[in-house]
N, CA, C, O and CB atoms as a CASP TS submission, in Angstrom:
PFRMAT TS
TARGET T0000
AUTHOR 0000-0000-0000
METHOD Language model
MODEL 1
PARENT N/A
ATOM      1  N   UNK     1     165.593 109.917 139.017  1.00  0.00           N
ATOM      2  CA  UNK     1     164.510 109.385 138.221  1.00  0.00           C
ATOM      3  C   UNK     1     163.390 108.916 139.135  1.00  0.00           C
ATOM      4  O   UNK     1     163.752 108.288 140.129  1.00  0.00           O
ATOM      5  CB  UNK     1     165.002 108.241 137.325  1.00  0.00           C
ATOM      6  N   UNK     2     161.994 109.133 138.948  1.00  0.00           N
ATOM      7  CA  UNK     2     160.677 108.639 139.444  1.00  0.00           C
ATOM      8  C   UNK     2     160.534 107.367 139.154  1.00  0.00           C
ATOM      9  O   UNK     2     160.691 107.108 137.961  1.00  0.00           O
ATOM     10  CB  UNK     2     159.556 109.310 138.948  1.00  0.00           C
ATOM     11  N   UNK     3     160.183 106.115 140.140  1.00  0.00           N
ATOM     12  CA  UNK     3     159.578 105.045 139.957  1.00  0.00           C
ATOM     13  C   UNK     3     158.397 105.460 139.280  1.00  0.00           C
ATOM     14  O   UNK     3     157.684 106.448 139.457  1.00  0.00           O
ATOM     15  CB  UNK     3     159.407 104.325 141.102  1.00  0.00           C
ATOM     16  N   UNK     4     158.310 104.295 138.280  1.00  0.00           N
ATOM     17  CA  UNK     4     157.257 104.046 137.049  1.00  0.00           C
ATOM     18  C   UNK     4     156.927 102.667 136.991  1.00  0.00           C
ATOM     19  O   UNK     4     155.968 102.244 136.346  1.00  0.00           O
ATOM     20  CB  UNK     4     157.819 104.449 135.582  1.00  0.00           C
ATOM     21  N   UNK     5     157.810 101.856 137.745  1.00  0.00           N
ATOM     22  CA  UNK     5     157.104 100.528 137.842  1.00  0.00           C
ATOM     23  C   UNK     5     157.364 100.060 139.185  1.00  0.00           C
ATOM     24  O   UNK     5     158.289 100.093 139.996  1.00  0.00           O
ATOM     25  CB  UNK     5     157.575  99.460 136.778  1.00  0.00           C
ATOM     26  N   UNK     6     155.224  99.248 139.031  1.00  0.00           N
ATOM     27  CA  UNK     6     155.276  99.164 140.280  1.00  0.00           C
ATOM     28  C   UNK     6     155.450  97.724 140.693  1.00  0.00           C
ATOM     29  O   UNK     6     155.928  96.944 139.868  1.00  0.00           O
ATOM     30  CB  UNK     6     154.182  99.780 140.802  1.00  0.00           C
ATOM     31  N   UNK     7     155.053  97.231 142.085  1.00  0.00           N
ATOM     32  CA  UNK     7     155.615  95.646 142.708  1.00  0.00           C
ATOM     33  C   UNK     7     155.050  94.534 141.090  1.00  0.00           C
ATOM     34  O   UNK     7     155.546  94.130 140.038  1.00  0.00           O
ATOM     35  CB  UNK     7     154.343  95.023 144.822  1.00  0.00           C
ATOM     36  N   UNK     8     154.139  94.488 141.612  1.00  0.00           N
ATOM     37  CA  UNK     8     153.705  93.537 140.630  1.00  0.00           C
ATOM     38  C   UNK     8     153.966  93.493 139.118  1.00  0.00           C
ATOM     39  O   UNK     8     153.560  92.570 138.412  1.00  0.00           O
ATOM     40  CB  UNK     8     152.503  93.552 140.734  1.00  0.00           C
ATOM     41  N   UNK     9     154.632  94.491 138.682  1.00  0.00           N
ATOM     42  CA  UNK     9     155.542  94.537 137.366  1.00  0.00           C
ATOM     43  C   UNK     9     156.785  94.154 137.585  1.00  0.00           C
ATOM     44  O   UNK     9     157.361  93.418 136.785  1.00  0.00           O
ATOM     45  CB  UNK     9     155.674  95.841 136.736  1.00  0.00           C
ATOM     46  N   UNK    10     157.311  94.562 138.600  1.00  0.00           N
ATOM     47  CA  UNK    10     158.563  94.432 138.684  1.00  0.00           C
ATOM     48  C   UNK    10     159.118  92.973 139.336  1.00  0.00           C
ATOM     49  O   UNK    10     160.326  92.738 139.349  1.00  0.00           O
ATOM     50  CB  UNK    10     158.953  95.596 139.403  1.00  0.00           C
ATOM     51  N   UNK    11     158.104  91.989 139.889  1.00  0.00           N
ATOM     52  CA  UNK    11     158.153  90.724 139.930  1.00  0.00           C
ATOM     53  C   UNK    11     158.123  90.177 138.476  1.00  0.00           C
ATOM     54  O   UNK    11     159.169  89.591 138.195  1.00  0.00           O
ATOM     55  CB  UNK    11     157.113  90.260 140.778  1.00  0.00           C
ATOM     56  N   UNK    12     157.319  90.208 137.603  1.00  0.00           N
ATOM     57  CA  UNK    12     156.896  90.085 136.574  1.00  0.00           C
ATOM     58  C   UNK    12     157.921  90.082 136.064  1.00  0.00           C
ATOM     59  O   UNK    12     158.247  89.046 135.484  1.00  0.00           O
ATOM     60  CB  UNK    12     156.067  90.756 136.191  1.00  0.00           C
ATOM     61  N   UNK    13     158.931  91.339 136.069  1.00  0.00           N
ATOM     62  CA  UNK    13     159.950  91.627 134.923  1.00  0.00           C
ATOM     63  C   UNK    13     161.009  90.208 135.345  1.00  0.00           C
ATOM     64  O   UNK    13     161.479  89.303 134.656  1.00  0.00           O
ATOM     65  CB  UNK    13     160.834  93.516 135.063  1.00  0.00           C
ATOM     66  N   UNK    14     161.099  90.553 136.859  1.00  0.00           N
ATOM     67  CA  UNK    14     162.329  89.569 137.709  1.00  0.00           C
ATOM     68  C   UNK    14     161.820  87.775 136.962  1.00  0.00           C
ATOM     69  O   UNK    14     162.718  87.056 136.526  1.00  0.00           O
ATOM     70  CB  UNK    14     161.985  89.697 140.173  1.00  0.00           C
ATOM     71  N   UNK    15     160.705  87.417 136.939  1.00  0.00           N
ATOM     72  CA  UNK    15     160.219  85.804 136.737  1.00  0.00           C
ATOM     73  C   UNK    15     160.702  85.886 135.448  1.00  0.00           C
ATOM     74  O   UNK    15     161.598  85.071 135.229  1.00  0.00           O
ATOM     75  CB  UNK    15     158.461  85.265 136.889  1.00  0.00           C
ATOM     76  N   UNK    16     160.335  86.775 134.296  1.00  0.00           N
ATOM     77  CA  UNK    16     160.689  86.385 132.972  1.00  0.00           C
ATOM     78  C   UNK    16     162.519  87.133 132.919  1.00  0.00           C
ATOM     79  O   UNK    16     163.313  86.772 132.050  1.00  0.00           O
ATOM     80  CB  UNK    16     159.311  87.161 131.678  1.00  0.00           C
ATOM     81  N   UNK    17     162.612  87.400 133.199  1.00  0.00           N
ATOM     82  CA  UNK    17     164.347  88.009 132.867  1.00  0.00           C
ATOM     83  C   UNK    17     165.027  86.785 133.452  1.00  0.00           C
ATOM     84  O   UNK    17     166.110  86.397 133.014  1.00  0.00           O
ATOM     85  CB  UNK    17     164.994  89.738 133.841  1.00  0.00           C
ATOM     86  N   UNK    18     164.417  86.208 134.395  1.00  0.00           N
ATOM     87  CA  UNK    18     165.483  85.030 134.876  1.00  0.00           C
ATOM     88  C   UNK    18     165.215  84.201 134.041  1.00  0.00           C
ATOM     89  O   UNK    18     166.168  83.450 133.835  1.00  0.00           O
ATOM     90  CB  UNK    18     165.429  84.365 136.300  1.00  0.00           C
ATOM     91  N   UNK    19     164.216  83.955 133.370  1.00  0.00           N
ATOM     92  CA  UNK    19     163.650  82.611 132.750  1.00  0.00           C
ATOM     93  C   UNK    19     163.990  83.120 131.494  1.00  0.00           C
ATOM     94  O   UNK    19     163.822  82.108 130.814  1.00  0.00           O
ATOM     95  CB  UNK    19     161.977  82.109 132.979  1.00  0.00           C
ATOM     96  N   UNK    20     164.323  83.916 130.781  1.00  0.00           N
ATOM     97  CA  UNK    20     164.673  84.120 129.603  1.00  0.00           C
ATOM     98  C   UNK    20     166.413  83.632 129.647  1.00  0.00           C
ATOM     99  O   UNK    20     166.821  82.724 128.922  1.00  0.00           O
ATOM    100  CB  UNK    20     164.261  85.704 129.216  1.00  0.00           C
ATOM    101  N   UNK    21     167.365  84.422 130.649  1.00  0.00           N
ATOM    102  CA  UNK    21     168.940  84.130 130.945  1.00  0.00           C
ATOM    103  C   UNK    21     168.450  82.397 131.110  1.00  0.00           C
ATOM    104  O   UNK    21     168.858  81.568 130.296  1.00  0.00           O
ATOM    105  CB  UNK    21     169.829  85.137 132.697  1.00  0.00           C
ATOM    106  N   UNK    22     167.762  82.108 131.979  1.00  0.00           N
ATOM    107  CA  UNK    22     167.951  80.477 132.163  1.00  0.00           C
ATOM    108  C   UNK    22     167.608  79.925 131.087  1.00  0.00           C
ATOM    109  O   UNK    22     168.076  78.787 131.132  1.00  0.00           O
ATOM    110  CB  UNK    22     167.163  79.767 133.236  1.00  0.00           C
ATOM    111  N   UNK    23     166.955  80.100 129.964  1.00  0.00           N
ATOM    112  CA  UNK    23     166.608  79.323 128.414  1.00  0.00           C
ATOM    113  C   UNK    23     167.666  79.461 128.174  1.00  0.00           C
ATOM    114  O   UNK    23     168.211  78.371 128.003  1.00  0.00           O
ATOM    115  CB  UNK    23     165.606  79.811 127.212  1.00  0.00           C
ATOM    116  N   UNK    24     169.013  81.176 127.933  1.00  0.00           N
ATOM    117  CA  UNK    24     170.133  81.152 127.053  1.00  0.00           C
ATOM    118  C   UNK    24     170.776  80.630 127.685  1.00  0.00           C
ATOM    119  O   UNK    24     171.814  80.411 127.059  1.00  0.00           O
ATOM    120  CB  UNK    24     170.698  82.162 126.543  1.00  0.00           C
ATOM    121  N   UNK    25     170.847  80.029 129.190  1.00  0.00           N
ATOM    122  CA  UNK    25     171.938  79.004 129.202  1.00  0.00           C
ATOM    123  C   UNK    25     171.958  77.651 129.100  1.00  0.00           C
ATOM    124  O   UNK    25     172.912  76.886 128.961  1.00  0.00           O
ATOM    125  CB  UNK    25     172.476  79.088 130.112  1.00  0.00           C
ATOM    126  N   UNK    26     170.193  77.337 129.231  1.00  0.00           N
ATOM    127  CA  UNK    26     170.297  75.533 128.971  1.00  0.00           C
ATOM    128  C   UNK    26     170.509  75.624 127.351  1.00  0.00           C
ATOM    129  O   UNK    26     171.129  74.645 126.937  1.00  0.00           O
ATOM    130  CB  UNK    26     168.526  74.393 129.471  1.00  0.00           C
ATOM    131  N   UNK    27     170.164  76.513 126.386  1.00  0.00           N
ATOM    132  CA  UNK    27     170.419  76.202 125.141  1.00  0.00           C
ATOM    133  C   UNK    27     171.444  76.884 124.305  1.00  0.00           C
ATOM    134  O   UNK    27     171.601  77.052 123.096  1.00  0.00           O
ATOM    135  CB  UNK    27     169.364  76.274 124.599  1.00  0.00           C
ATOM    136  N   UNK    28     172.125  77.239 125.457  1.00  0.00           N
ATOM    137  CA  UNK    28     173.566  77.761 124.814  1.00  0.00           C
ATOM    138  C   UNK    28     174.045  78.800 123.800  1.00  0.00           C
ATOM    139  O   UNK    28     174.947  79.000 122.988  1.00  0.00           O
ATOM    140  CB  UNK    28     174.044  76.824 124.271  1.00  0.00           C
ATOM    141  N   UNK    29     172.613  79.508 124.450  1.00  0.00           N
ATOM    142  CA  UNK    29     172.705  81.056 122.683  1.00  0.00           C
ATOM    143  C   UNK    29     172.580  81.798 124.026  1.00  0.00           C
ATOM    144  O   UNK    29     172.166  81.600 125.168  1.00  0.00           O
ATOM    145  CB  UNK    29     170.849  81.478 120.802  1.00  0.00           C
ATOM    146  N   UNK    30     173.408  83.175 122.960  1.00  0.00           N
ATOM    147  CA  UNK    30     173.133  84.304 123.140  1.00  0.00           C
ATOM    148  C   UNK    30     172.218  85.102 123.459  1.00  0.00           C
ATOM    149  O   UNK    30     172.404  86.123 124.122  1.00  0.00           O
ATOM    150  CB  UNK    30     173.346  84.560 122.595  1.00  0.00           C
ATOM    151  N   UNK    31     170.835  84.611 122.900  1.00  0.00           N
ATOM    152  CA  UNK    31     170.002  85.768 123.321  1.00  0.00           C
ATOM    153  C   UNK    31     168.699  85.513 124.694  1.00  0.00           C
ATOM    154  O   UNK    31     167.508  85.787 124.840  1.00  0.00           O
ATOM    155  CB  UNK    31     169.245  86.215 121.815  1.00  0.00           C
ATOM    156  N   UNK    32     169.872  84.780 125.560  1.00  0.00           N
ATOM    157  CA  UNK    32     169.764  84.612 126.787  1.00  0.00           C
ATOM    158  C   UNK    32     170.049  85.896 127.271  1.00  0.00           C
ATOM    159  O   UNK    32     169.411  86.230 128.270  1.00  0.00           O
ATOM    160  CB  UNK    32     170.514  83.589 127.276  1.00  0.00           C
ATOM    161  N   UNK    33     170.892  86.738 126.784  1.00  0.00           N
ATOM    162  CA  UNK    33     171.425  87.946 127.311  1.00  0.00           C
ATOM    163  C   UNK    33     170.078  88.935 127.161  1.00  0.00           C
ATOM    164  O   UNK    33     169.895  89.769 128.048  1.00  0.00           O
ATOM    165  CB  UNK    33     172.866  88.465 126.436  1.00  0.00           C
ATOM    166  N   UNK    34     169.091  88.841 125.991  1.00  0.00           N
ATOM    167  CA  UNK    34     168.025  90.128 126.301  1.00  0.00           C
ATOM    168  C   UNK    34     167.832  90.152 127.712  1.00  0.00           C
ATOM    169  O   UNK    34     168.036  91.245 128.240  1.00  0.00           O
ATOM    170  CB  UNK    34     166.469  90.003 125.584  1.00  0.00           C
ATOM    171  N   UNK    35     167.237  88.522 128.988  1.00  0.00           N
ATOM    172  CA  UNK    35     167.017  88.704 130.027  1.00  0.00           C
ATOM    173  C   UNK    35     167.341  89.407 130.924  1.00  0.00           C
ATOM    174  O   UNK    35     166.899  89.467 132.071  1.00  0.00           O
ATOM    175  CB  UNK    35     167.047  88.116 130.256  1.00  0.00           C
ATOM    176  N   UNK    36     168.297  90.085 130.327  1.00  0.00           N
ATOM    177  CA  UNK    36     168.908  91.113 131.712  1.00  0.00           C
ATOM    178  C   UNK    36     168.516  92.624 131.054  1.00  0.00           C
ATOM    179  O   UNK    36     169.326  93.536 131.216  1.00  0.00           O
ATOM    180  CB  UNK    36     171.080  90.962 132.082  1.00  0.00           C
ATOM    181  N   UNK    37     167.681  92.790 130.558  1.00  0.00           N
ATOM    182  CA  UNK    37     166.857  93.935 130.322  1.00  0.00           C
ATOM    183  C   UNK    37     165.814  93.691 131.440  1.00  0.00           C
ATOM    184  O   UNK    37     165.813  94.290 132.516  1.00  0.00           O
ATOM    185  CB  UNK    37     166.242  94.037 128.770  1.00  0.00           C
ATOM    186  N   UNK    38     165.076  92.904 131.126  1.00  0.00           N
ATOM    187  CA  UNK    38     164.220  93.344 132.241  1.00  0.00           C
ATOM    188  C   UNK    38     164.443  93.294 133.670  1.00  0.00           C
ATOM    189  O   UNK    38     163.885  93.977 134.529  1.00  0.00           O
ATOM    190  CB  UNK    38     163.214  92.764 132.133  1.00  0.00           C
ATOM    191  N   UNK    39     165.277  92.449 133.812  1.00  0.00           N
ATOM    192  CA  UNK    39     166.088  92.554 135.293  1.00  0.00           C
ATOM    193  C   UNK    39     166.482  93.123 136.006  1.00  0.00           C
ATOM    194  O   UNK    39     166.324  93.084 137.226  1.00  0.00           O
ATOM    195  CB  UNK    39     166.785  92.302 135.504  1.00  0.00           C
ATOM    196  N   UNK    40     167.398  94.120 135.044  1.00  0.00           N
ATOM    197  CA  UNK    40     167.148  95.841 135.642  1.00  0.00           C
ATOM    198  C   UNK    40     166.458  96.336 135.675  1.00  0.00           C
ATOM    199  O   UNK    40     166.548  97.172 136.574  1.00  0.00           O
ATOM    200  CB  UNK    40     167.519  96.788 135.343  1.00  0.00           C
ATOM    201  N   UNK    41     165.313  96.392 134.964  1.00  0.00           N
ATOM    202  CA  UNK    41     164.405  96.983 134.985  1.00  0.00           C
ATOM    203  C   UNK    41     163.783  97.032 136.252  1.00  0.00           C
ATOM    204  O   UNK    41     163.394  98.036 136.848  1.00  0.00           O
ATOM    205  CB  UNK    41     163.791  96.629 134.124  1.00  0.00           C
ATOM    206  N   UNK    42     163.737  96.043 136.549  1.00  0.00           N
ATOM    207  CA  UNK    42     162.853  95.053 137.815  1.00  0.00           C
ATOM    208  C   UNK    42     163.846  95.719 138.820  1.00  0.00           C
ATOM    209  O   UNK    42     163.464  96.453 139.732  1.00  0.00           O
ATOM    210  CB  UNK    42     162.885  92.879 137.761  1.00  0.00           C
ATOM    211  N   UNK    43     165.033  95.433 138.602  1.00  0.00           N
ATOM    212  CA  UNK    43     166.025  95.966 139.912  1.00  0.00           C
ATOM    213  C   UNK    43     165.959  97.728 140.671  1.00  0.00           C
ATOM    214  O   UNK    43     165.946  98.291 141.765  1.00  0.00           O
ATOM    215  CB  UNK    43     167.733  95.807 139.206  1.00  0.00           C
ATOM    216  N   UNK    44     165.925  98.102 138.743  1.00  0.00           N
ATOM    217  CA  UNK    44     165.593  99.376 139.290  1.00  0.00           C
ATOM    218  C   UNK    44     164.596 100.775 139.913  1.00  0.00           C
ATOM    219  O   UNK    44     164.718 101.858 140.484  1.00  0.00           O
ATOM    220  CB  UNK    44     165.928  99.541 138.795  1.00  0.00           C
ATOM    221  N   UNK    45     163.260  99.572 139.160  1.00  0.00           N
ATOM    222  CA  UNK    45     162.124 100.215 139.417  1.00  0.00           C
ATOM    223  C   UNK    45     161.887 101.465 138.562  1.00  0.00           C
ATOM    224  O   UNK    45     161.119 102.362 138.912  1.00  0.00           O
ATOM    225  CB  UNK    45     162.116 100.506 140.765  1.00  0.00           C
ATOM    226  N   UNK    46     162.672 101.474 137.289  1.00  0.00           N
ATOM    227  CA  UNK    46     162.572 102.421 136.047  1.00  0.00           C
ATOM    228  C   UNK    46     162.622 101.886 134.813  1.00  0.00           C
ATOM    229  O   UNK    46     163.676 101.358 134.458  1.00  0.00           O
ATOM    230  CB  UNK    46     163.556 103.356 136.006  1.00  0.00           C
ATOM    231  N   UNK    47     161.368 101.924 133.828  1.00  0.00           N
ATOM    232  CA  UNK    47     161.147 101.204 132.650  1.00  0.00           C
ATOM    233  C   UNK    47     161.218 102.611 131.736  1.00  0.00           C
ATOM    234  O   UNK    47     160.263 103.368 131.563  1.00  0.00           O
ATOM    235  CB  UNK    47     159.633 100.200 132.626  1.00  0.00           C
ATOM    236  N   UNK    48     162.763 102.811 131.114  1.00  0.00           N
ATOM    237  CA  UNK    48     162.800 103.778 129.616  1.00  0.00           C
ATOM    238  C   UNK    48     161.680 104.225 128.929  1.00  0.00           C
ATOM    239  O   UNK    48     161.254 105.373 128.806  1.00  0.00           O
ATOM    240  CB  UNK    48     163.424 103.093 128.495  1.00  0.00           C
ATOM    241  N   UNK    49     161.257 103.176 128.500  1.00  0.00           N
ATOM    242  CA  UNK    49     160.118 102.866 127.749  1.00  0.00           C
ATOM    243  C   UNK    49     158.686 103.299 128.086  1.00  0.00           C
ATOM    244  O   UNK    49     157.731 103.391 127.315  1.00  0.00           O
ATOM    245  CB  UNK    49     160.118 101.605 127.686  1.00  0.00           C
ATOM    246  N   UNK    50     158.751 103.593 129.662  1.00  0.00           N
ATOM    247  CA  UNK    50     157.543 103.532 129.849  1.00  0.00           C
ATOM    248  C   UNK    50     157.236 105.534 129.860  1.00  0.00           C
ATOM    249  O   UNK    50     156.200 106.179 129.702  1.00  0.00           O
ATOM    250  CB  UNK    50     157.241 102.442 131.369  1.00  0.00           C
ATOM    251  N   UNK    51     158.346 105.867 130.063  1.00  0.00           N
ATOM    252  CA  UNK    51     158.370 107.421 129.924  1.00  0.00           C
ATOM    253  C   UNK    51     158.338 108.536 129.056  1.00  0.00           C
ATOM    254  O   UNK    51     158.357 109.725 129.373  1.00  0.00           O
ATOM    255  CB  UNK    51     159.097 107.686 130.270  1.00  0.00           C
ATOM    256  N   UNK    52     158.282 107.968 127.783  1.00  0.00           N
ATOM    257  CA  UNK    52     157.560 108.944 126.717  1.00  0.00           C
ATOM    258  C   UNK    52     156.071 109.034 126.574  1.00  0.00           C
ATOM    259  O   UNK    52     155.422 109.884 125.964  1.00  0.00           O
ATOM    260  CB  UNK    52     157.980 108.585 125.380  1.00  0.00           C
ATOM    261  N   UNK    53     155.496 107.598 127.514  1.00  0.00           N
ATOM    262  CA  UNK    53     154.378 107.657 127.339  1.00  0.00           C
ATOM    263  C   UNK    53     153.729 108.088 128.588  1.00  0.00           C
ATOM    264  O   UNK    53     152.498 108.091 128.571  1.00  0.00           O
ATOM    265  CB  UNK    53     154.008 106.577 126.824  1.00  0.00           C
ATOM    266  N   UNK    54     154.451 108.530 129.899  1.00  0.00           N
ATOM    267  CA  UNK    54     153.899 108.923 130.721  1.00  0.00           C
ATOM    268  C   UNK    54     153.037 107.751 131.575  1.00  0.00           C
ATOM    269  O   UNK    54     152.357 108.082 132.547  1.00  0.00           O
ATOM    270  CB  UNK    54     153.295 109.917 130.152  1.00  0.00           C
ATOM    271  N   UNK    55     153.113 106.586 131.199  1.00  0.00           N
ATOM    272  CA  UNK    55     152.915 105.378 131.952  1.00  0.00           C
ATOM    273  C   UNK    55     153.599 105.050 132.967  1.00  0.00           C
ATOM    274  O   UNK    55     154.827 105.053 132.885  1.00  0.00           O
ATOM    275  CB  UNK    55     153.002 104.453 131.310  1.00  0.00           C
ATOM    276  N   UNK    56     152.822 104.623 134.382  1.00  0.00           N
ATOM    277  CA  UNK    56     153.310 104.101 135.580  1.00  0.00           C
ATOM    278  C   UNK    56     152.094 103.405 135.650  1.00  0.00           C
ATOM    279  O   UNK    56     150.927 103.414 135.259  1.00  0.00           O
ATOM    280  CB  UNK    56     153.780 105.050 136.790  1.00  0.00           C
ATOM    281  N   UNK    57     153.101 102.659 136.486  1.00  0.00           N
ATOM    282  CA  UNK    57     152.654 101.142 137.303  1.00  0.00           C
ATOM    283  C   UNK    57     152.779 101.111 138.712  1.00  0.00           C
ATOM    284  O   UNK    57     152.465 100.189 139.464  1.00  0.00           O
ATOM    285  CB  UNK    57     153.564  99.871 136.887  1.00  0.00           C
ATOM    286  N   UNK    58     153.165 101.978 138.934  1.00  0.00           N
ATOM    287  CA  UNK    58     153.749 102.155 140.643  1.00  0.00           C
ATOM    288  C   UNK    58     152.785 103.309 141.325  1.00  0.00           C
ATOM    289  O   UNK    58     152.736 104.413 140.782  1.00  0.00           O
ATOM    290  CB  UNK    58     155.681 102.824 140.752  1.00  0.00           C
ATOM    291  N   UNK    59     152.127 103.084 142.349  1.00  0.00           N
ATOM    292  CA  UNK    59     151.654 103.371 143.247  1.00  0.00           C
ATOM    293  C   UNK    59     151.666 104.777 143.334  1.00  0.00           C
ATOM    294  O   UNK    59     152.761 104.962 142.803  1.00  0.00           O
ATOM    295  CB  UNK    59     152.099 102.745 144.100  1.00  0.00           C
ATOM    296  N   UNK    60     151.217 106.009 143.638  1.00  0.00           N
ATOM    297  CA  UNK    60     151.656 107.100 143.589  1.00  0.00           C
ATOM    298  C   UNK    60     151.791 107.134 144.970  1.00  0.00           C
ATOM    299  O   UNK    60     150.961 106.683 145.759  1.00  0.00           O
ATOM    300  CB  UNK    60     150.953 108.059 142.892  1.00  0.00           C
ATOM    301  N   UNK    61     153.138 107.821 145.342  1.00  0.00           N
ATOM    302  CA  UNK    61     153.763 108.238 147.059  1.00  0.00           C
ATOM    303  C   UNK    61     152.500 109.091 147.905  1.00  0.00           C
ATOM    304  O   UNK    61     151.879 110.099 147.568  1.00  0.00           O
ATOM    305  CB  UNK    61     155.449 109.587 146.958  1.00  0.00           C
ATOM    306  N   UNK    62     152.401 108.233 149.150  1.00  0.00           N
ATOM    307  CA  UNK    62     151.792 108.989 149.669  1.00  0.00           C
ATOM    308  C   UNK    62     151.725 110.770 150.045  1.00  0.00           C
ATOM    309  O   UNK    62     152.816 111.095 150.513  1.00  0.00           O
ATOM    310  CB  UNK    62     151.856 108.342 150.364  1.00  0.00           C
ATOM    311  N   UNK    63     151.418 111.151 150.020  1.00  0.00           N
ATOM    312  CA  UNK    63     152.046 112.751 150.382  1.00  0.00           C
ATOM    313  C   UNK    63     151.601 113.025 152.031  1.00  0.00           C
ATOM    314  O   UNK    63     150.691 112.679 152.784  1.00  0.00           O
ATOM    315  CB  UNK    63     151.163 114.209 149.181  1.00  0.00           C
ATOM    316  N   UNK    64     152.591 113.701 152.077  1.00  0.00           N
ATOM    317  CA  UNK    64     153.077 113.969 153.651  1.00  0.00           C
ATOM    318  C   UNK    64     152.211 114.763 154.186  1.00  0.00           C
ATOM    319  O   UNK    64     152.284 115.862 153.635  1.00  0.00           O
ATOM    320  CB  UNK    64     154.467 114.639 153.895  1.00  0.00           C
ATOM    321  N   UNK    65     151.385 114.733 155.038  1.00  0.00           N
ATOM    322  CA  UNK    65     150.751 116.101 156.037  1.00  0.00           C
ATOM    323  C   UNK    65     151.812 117.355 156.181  1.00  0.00           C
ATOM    324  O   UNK    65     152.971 117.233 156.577  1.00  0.00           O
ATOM    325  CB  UNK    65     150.432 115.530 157.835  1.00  0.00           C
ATOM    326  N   UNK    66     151.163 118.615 155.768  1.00  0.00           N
ATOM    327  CA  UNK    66     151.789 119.572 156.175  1.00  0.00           C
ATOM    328  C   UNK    66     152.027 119.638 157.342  1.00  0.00           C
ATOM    329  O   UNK    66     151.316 119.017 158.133  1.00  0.00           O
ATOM    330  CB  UNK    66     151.381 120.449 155.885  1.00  0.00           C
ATOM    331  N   UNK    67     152.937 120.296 157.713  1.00  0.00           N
ATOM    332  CA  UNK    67     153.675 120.790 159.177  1.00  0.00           C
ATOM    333  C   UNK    67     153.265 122.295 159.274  1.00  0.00           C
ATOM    334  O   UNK    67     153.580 123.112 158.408  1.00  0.00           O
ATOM    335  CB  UNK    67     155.571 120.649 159.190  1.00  0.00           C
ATOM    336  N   UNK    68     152.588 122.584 160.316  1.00  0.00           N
ATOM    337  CA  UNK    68     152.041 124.013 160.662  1.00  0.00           C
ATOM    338  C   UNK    68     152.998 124.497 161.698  1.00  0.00           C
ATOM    339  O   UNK    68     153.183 124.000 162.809  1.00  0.00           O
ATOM    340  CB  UNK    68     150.449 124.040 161.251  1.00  0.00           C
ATOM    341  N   UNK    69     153.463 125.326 161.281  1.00  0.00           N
ATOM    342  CA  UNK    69     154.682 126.449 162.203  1.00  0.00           C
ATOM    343  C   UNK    69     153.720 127.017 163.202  1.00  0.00           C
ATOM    344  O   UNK    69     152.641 127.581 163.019  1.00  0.00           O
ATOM    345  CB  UNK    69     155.547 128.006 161.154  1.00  0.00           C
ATOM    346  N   UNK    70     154.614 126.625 164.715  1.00  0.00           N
ATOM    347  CA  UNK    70     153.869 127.405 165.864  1.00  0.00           C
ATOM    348  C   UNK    70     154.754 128.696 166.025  1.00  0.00           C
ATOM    349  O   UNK    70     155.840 128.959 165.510  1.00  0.00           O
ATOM    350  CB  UNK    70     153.757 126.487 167.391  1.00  0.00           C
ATOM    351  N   UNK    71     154.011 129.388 166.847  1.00  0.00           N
ATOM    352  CA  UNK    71     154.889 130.802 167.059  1.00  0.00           C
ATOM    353  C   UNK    71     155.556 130.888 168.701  1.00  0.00           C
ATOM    354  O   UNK    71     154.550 130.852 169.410  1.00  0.00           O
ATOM    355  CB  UNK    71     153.685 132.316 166.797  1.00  0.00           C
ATOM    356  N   UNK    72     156.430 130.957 169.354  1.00  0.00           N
ATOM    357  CA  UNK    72     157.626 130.462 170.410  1.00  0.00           C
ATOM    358  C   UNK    72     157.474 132.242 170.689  1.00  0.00           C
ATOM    359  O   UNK    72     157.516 133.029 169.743  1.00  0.00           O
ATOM    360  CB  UNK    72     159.563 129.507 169.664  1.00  0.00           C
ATOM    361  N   UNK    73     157.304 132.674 172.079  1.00  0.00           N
ATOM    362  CA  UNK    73     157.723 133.836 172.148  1.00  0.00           C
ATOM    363  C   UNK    73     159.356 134.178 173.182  1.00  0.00           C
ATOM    364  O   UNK    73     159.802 135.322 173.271  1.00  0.00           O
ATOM    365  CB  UNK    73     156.392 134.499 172.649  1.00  0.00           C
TER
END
């Protein structure tokens, strides 16, 4: 899979996924657990979601200089 999200999303995802798990545990519910959606997300540097729509956030890879073949006799 292609990174689609980039640093500054993927901090983003990491601040609220922790802070969402840390609400479900000072208040003792369950849906402390969504937080670990974005966490992976963040971990993995691939947002589902963001790929039907052809959306990235991430940087496009530099591309490499070609390599020109010398000739050796």
């Amino acid at each position: 899979m292609t990174c689609n999200v980039g640093t500054t999303d993927r901090l983003l995802r990491a601040i609220v996924g922790s802070a969402i798990i840390a609400l479900g545990i000072y208040f003792q519910s369950w849906w402390g657990l969504i937080g670990v959606i974005p966490l992976l997300t963040a971990l993995s540097a691939v947002c589902p979601s963001y790929m039907p729509f052809k959306i990235s956030t991430a940087k496009e890879p530099a591309t490499a200089p070609e390599v020109q073949e010398t000739k050796q006799d």
